[in-house]
C-alpha positions as CSV (number, residue, x, y, z in Angstrom):
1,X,-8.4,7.2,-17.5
2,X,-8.3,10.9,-17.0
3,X,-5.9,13.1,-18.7
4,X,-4.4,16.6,-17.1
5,X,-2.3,19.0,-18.5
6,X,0.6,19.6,-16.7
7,X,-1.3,23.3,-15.0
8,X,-4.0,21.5,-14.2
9,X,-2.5,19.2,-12.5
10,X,0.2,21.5,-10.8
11,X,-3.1,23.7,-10.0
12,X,-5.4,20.4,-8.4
13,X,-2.1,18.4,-7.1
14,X,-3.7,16.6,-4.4
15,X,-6.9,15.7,-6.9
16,X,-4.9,13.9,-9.1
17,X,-2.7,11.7,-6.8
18,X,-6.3,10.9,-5.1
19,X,-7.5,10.1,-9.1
20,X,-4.3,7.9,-9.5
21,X,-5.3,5.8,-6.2
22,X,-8.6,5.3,-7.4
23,X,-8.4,4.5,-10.7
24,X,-4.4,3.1,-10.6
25,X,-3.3,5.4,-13.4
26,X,-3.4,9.4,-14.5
27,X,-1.6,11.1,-17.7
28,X,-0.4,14.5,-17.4
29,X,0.5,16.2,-20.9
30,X,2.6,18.8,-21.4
31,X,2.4,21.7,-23.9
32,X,4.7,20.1,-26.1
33,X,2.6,16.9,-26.4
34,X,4.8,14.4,-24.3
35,X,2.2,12.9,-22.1
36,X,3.8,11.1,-18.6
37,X,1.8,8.6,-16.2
38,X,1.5,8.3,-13.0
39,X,0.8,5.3,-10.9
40,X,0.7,4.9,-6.9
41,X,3.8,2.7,-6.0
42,X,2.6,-0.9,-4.6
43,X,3.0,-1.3,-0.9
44,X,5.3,-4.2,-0.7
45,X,4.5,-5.4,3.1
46,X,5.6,-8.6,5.0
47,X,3.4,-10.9,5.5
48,X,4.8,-11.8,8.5
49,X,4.1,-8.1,9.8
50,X,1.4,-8.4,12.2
51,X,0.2,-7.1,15.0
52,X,0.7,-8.6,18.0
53,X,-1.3,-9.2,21.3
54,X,-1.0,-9.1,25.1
55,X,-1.3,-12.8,25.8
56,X,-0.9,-13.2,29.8
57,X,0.9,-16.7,29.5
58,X,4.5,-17.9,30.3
59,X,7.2,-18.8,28.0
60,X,6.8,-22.0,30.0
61,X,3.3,-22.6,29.0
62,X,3.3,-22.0,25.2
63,X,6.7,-25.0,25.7
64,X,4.2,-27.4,27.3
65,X,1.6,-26.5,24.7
66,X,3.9,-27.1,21.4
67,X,4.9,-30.4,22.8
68,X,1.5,-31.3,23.6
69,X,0.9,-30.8,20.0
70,X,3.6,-32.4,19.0
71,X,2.8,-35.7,20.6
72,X,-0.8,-36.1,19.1
């Protein structure tokens, strides 16, 4: 885990937030010893978010198909 002090990492900002997405944590210490971490916040997605696609049938059609599948 890499440790900054709190120039450094003022100085090379966008270094460490690309060191805390690689390696999931960074410390950066101040001058009076108090050291801090930071993490990258967790992406909380749906799993129910997907793309969708440009299917050419009818509302009609995916009915028929549903109930074909339902009567097997």
């Amino acid at each position: 885990m890499q440790v900054y002090t709190y120039s450094e990492a003022r100085q090379k900002l966008a270094v460490v937030l690309a060191q805390a997405e690689n390696t999931g944590k960074v410390l950066i210490r101040r001058k009076d010893g108090k050291t801090f971490a930071l993490t990258p916040e967790k992406i909380t997605a749906s799993p129910l978010n997907v793309p969708s696609i440009n299917a050419k049938i009818t509302s009609k059609e995916i009915v028929d198909i549903i109930r074909e599948g339902r009567e097997r």
